[in-house]
N, C-alpha and C positions, 0 to 999 in steps of 0.2 A: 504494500500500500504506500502511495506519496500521498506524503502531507504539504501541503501547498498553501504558504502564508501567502496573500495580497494584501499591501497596504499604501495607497499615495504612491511613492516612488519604489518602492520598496518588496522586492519579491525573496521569502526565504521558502525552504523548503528540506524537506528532509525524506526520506527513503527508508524504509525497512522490509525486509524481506526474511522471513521465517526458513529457520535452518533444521536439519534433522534433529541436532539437539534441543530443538524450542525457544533457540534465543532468537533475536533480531538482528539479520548484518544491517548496517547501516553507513549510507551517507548521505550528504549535506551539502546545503549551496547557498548561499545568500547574497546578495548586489541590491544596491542604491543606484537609481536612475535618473540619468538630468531630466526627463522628462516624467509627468505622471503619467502613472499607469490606469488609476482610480482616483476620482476624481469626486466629493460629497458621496462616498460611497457607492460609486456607479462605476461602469466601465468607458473612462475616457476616448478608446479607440480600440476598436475590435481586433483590426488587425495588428497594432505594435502593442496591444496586450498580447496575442497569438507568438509573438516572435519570441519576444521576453518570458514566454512560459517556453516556449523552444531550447533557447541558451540556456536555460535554467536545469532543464531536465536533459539536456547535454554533458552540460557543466556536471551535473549530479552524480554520472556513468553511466554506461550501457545498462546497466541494471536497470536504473531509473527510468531508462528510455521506453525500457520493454514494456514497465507495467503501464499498464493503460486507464487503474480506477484512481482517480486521484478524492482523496476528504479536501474540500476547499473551505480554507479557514479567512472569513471576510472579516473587514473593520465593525463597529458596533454602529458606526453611522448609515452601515447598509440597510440595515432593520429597522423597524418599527418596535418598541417596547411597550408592553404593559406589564406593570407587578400587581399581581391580588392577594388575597389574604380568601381564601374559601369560606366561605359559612357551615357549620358543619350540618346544619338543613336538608343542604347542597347532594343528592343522591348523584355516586359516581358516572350515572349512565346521562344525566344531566348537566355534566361538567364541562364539554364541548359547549354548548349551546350556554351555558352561564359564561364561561371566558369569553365566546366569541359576540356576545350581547355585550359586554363591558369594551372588546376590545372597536367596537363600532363607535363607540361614545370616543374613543381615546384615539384611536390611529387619523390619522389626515384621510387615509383611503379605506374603503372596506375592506375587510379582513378576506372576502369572499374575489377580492382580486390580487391575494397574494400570498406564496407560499408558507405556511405555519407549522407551527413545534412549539413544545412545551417542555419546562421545567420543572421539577415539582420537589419541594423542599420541605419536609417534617420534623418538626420539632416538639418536645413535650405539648401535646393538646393543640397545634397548629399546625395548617399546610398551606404555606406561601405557592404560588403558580408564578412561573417566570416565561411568558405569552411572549415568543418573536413571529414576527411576520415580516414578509421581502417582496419585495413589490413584482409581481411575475416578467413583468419586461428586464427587470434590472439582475436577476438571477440568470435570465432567458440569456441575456448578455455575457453574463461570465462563463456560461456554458456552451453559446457558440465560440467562445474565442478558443476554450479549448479543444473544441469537437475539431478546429478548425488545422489542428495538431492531431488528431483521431484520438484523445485525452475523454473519458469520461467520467463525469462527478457521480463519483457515489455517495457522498455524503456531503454535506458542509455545517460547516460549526464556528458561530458566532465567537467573535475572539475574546472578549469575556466571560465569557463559559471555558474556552481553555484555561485562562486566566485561573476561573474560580477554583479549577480541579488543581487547582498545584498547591493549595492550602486549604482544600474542603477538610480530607483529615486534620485537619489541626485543631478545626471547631469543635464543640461542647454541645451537647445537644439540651444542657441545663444553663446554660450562658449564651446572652445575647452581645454579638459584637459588631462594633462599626471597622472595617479594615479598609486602609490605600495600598494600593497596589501600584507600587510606579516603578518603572524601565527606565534605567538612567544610561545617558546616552553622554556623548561630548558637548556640554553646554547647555542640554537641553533634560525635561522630566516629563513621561506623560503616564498617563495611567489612568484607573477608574475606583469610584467609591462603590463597596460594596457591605454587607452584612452577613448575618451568619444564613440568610433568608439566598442568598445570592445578588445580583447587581441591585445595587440602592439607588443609584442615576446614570442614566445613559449617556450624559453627555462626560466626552472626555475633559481632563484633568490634564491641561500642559503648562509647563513652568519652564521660564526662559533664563538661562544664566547670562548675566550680564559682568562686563571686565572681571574683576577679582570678589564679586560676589560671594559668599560658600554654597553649595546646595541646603546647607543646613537652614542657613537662612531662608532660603526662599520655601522651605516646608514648611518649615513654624511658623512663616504669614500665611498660609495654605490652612498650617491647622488650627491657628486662633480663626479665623477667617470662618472651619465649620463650625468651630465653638459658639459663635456668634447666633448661627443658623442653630442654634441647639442641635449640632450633630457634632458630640465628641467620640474623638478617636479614641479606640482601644487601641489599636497596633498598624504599623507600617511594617509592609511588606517591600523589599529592593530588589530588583533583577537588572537588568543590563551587563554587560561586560564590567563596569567603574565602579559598580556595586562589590565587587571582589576585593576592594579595598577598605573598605567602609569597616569601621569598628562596633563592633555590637553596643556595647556597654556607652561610649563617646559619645555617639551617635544619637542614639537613645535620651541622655540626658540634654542633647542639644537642640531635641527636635521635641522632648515634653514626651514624649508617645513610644511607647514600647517598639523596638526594630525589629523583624525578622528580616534577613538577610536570607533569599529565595536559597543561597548556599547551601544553608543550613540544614531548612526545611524537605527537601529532596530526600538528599539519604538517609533524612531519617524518617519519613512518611513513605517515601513512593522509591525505596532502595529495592523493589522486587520488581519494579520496572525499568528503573535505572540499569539496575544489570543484564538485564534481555538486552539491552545494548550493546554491538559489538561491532566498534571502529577498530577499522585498517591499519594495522600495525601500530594496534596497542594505545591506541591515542586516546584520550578522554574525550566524551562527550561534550559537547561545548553549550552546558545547558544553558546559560545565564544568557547568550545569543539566538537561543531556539525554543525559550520556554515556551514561546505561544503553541510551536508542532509537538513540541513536547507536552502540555497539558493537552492539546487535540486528541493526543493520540491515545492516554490516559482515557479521556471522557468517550471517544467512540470503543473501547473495549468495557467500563464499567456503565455507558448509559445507551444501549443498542437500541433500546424504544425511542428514543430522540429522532425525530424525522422530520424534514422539511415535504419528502414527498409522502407522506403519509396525511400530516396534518392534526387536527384533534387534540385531546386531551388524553395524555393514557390513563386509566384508571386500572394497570395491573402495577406491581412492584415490578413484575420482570414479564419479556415478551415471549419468556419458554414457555412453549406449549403444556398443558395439564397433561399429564401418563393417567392411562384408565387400568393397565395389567400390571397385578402384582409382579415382585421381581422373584426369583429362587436364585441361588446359590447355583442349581446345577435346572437349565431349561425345564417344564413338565412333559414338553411334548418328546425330547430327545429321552429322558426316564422312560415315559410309557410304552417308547418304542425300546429300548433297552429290555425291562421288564418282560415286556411280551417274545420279545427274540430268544429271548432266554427260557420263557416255560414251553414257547414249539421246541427248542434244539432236546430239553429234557425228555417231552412226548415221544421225540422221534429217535434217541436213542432209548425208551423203551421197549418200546416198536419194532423195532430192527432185532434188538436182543434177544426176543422171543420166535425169530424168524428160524425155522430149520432150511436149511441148504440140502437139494435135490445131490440124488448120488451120481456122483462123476459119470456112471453110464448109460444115465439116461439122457435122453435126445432133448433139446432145448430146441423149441420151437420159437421162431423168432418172428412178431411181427413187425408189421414195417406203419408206422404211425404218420397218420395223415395231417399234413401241416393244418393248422388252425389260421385261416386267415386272418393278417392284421386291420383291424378298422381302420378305416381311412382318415388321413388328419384334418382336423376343424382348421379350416382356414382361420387366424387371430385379426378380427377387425382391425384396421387402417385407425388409428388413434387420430382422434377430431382435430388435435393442435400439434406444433411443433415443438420440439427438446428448448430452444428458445425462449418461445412463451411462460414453460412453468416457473414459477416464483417457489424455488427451492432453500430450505432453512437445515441445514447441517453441524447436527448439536453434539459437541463431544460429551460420550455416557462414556467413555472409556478409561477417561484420565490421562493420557498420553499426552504430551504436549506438544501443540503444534497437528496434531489429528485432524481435526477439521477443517484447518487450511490444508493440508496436503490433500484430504479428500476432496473440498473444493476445487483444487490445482484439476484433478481425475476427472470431475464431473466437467472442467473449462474445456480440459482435450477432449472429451467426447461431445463436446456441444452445445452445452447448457451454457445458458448466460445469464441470468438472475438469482444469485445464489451469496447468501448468506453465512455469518458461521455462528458461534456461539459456544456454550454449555451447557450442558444438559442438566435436569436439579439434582442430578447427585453419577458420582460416576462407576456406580456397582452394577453397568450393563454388561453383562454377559454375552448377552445375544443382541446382535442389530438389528432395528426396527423402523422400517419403513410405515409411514402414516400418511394414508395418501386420502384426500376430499373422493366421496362418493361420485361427484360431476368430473373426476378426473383418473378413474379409478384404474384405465390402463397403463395412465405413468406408472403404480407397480413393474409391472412385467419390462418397460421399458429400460427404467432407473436400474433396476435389478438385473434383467440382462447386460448393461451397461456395466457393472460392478462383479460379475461373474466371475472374474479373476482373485479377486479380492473375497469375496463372502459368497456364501451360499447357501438360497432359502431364506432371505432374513424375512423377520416374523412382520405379516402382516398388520394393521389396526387402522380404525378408520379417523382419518381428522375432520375434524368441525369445520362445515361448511362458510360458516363465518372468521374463519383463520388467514391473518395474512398469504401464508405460503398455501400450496398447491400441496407440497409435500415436504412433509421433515424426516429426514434423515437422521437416526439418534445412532451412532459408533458405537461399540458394544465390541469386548475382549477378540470377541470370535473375527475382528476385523482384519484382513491380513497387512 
């Protein structure tokens, strides 16, 4: 997967690609351009955005060149925001139509002309909703400049949402806090106000360094400034490159407000991800430069229900399908057939045992046995859709790391192209399990002969007709 920053002049991007072992290789690219690229959060120019996403995934390696789904991570001024606070009144199957009634009073445009996703944020006795919306011409745009590369977005993710996943762990879910988040750059700070709910104002937060100014100073007028606004700070958050020098403790009493130093924060929240990392000779990850692909990357593996082409509100925790068949330790149907093979081989050598053998000199009459004609094969109906079409969901029940993408890689060479990965809610599968919607019920036999190499027989069950996918695929031990 590339993760692909756009911002103003400024394109970064980063690369990973899943190895046998489960980790991530990865590389990295980043450039500042004299010209904009994105312009009020729209796309300044179709085609010299096309080029610059070009050099970009040149620049990156062949690696980067090949993959073709890119997450596009846009500025927060591309979006429309709404924050609510739910009632708890509010029935989950009502919760679309309650955001989207709010977000009609609040957006400049209707919500019903532009792409949507939702956040949803719980705390002791409270669920904040964190409503983006993107205006369809202006999405339409960033994704012809890529198509325009043969580049397709599979996801995109608001860059304060990457932001927020790089200190979500840190919060208290008994403690309410106000956090700045700023990226310090040469001369310059910008960043966003958020809370323990997620973004608390959309509009960005830039602070200009002027001659021999300190940065320190120009924070602490920032944060007397929300004091004012009765919004004080609990803590500053630092990332950029310059942030690497910055003193915790110094820092801290110079700006009034508690520091995290994004440094810090990493290894020791998100060091299970950090390490899935693995740069070309031995090099360290250059997070304090890549935080935003770096939190991206974070939130599209822990928040999979987030969709812009979905829409809506989710009201499940998680988008894994419900399992309706208990699990065993050892299959029931491979037992039963065990059991059973076992009490005919007993019958039959009772059977035999009790047989007397004719005397050597008598004549054996030998007949000649008339073949049993084979029935003729049922022709298998011509399936209504093509391997294309299905919207496939490939959930590791197995535990193996990395399983599901390799199995996706499987399902890409033979054809499929809407496919998903994930895990399954628990990884004690034994046996693989194919769950295909009743309207599409010969993808079975398809998907299945397609994986014949791999598994064999996996266990039928049927999915809910109202399930995103077509067919989910849950990995299970028996997988080769």
């Amino acid at each position: 997967m590339v993760y692909l920053y756009l911002n103003k002049n400024v394109i970064k991007l980063i690369y990973l690609k899943k190895t046998l072992l489960g980790q991530q290789e990865t590389s990295f690219f980043e450039k500042t351009y004299e010209a904009d690229l994105v312009v009020n959060g729209s796309v300044a120019n179709v085609d010299l955005l096309a080029s610059a996403i070009k050099e970009a995934f040149t620049s990156g390696g062949e690696k980067a060149v090949a993959d073709r789904d890119v997450s596009l991570i846009l500025p927060q001024e591309s979006f429309y925001f709404l924050r609510t606070l739910v009632p708890v009144d509010v029935a989950p199957t009502a919760m679309t139509s309650f955001v989207f009634d709010k977000a009609r009073a609040a957006f400049p445009v209707s919500p019903d002309d532009c792409y949507t996703a939702s956040f949803v944020r719980e705390t002791t006795g409270e669920k904040v909703i964190n409503f983006f919306g993107i205006n369809r011409e202006t999405l339409d745009a960033f994704r012809q400049a890529l198509s325009l590369i043969d580049l397709k977005v599979h996801s995109v993710v608001p860059e304060t949402l990457a932001y927020f996943k790089l200190f979500e762990k840190t919060l208290r879910a008994e403690k309410k806090e106000n956090i700045l988040y700023l990226t310090l750059e040469d001369g310059t700070m910008s960043g966003y106000l958020f809370d323990s709910y997620g973004l608390l104002e959309d509009k960005k937060i830039e602070l200009v360094k002027t001659g021999e100014e300190k940065i320190e100073t120009l924070i602490k007028a920032k944060v007397d400034e929300l004091a004012e606004k009765n919004i004080k700070l609990n803590r500053l958050i630092l990332s950029g490159e310059p942030s690497d020098k910055v003193r915790q403790d110094t820092f801290t009493k110079a700006v009034s407000v508690w520091t995290n130093p994004l440094k810090r924060i990493v290894p020791t929240f998100y060091d299970e991800y950090l390490k899935l990392l693995v740069v070309e000779s031995k090099k360290t990850f250059p997070i304090l430069t890549f935080d935003v692909c770096f939190g991206a990357f974070i939130f599209g593996s822990e928040n999979r229900e987030f969709s812009f082409f979905r829409g809506g509100v989710p009201t499940k925790k998680s988008s894994r399908p419900a399992l309706t068949l208990p699990k065993f330790g050892l299959p029931k149907r491979e037992l039963l057939l065990f059991v059973a093979s076992f009490a005919l081989s007993f019958l039959l050598f009772l059977a035999f045992s009790k047989i007397k053998l004719p005397n050597l000199g008598e004549v054996l009459t030998v007949k000649t046995a008339t073949p049993t004609p084979r029935p003729s094969a049922t022709p298998t109906p011509t399936p209504s859709f093509a391997k294309e079409d299905l919207k496939i969901q490939v959930l590791n029940g197995g535990g193996v790391a990395g399983k599901a993408t390799d199995v996706k890689e499987i399902l890409t060479d033979k054809g499929y192209l809407d496919i998903i990965t994930g895990n399954a809610d628990n990884f004690d599968y034994e046996k693989t399990e194919l769950q295909v919607k009743k309207s599409k019920s010969q993808a079975y036999s398809m998907v299945a002969a397609d994986l014949k190499d791999y598994i064999t027989s996996p266990t039928q069950t049927t999915l809910a007709e109202d399930e995103t996918a077509d067919v989910v695929l849950i990995i299970g031990a028996d997988f080769k």
